[in-house]
N, C-alpha and C positions, 0 to 999 in steps of 0.2 A: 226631795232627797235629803240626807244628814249625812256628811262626811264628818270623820271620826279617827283621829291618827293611834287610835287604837291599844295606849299605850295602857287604860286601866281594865282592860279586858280580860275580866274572869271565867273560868270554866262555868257554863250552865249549870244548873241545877236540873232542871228539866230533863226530862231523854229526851234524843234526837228525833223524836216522832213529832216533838215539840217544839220543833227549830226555828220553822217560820212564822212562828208568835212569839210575843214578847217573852224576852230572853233573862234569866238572871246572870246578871254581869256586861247583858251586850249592852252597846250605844242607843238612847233612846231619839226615837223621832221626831219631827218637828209636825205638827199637825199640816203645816202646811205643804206637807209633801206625799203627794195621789202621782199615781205612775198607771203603767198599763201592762197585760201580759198575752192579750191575742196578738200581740205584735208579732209573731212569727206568720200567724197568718195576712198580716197586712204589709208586713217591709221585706217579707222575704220570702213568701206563700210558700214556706215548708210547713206547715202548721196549723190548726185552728185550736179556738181556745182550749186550754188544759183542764182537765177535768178534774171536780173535788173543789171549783173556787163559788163562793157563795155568790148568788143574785146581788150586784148591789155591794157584796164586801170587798176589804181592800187585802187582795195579800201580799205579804211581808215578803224582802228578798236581804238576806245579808250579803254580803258582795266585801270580799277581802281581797282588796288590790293592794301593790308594790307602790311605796312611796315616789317612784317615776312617774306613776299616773298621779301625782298630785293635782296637775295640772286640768290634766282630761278627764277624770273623775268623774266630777261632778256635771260638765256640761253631757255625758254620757247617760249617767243616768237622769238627769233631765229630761233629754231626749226619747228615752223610753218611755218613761215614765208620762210626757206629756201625748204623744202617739197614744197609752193604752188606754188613758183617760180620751182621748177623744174617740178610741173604741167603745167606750162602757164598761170598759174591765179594769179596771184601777190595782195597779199595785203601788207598794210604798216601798224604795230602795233603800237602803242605810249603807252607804260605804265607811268601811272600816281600812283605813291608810296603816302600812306599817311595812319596816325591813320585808324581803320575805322571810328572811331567817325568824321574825316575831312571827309574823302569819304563821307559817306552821308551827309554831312553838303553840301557840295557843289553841290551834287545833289540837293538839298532842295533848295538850291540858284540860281538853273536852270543849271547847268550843266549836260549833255548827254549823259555817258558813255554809249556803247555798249555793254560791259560785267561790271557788278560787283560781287568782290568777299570782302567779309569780313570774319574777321580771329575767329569768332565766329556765334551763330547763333540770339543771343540778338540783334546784328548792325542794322538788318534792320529794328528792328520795329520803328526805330526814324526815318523813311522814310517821309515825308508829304503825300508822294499818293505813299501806297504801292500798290496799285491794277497796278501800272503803270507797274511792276516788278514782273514775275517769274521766282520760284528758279527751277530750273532743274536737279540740283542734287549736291553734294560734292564734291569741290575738293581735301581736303585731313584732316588729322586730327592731332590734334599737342598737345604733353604734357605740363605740368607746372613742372618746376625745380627752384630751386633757387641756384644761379651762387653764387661764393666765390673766394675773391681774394685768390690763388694763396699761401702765407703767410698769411692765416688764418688757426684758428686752428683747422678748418672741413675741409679745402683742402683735407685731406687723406681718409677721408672718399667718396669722389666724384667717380664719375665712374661706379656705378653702373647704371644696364638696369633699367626705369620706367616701370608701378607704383609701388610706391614704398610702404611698410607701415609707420604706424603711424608715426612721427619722436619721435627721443628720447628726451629725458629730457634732455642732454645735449646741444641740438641742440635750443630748445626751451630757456632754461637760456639763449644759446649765441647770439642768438638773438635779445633777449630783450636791451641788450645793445647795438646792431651794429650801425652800421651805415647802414642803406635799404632802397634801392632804389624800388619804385614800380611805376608800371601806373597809369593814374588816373584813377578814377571808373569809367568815361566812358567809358574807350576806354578796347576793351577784354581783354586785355591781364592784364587790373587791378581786373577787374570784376573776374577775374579767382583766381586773387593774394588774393583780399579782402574777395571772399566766402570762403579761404583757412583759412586765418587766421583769419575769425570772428570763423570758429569751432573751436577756439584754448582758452584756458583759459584766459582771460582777454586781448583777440586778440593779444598777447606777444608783438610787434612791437608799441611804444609809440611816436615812431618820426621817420618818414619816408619822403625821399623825393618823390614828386608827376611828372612823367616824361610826357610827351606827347604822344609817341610810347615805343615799346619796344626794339628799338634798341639806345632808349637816357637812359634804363634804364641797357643794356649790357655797354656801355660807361663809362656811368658813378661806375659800377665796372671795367671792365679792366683798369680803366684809373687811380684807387684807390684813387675814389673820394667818396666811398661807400665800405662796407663791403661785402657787399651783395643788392642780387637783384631778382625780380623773373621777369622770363622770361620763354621763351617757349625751348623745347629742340631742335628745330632749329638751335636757335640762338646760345645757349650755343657751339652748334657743328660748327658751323661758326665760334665762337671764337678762337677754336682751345685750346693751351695752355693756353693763355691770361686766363682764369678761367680755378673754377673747379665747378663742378656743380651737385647737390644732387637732386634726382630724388622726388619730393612729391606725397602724393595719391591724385590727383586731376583729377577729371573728364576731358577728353579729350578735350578740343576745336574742334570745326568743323565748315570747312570754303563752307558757301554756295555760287553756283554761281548761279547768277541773271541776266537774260537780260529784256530788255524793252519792252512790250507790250502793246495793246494797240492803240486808233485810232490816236495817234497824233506821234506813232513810224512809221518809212518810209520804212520797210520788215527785214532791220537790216540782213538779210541773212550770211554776210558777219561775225559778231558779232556773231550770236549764232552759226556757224560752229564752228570757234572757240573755243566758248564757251563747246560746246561737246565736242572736242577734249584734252580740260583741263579734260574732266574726262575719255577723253580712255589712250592705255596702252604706245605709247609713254611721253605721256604728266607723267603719273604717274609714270612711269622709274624713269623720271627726276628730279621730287618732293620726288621719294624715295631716290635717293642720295643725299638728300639735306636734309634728313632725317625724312619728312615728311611722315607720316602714310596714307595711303591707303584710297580715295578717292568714287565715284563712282556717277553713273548715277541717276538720281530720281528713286524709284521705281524697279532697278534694282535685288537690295539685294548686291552689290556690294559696298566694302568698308568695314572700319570698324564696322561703325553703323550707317548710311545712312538708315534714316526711310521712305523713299519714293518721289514722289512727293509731290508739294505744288502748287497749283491752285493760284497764287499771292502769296505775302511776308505777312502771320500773324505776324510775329514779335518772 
């Protein structure tokens, strides 16, 4: 697989009938990356192999994830990809990491992801042709915390399991003063941070820095260039020591996956196996070590709070 933070990604040249082959402008792959695609039929027997893939060839999957899955990314599609290869059926993943607010920017710009997931469910309604894209169900669901260096004087309080109640009054004074870092309001993980602290008396935070993703806004605390941060509980647990991090009562994030549909998609086969297997119980294993909440299928009832299918992206 090739992770790819996405950030020189230009509009194709190609039409979309031409997505799952090499791209102009997408991330190129590393030869050493064979993956697999009857995996539906073997980790999750909805499925057998997709039709349209050559004897023996390798097909291509673009996969555009939210910079939260930095982490799990890659051990993800490994995992696929070393399954389809011990089927016989090889495919080649290429994750492309970015805000999601970048994710669909570069859709909208003509790029052709096979799967998308965004780390909220607000991302896609900034689609230009949402009908082109349905959601098929959740891949998983992620808290809001706010991270503290370390030698702050809420460090000790950190470590408790989310959600959490109300914060106290001393939390809320010390903030007002910090130094906090948050995302900006496009991108989820600000969205999450901003409806938090607009319920808060006179939004407490008076100067805050504006990040781009949420893992420039983990940085910028472990690196004590900020007091604090708010970020997802992923990350905080990716950080390890580096913070500490206080659990808030904020409504869960939940990351929809989306494949292309549609008369100008080319059966995409390949892409939305995949994409299913992000929400069966290998894939979710591996998203729960990585600390991420429980996912599921459209319409399943699986997951945390997975409200069904969606006929296209409403927004």
């Amino acid at each position: 697989m090739t992770l790819d933070d996405g950030s020189g990604l230009r509009a194709p040249a190609s039409p979309k009938t031409a997505r799952r082959r090499a791209r102009e402008g997408a991330p190129r792959r590393s030869p050493a990356l064979a993956a697999g695609a009857v995996l539906l039929l073997l980790l999750t027997g909805c499925a057998g192999p997709a039709e349209g893939r050559g004897a023996g060839g390798v097909e291509e999957i673009m996969w555009f994830a939210p910079s939260s899955f930095t982490d799990v990314a890659g051990p993800l599609a490994e995992a696929y990809e070393g399954a389809a290869r011990a089927a016989g059926d090889p495919v080649d993943v290429t994750v492309n990491l970015g805000s999601s607010a970048q994710l669909v920017q570069q859709v909208n710009s003509g790029a052709a992801p096979d799967v998308l997931v965004t780390a909220d469910e607000q991302a896609p309604g900034a689609l230009e042709s949402p009908e082109e894209f349905e959601r098929i169900g959740t891949a998983a669901a992620n808290g809001l915390v706010l991270v503290v260096g370390r030698d702050t004087p809420l460090a000790a309080e950190a470590g408790g399991a989310g959600p959490a109640g109300p914060p106290s009054q001393e939390l809320l004074d010390w903030l007002a003063g910090a130094r906090v870092a948050v995302c900006a309001p496009e991108v989820p993980c600000g969205r999450a941070a901003h409806a938090w602290l607009a319920g808060r008396p006179g939004g407490i935070v008076q100067d805050a820095t504006q990040e781009a993703n949420v893992r420039a806004v983990l940085a910028k605390v472990s690196s004590g260039q900020a007091d604090a941060g708010f970020v997802y509980t992923t990350d905080a647990a990716a950080a390890g020591d580096a913070v500490a991090a206080l659990p808030l009562d904020a409504p869960r994030n939940r990351y929809p996956v989306l494949v292309p549909v549609g008369p100008d998609h080319d059966g995409g086969d390949a892409g939305e196996d995949f994409a299913r297997w992000l929400l069966a119980e290998d894939a979710q294993a591996l998203l729960g070590e990585a600390s991420f909440e429980p996912g599921g299928q459209a319409g399943s009832g699986t997951g945390s709070d997975d409200d069904g299918g969606d006929a296209g992206v409403d927004g």
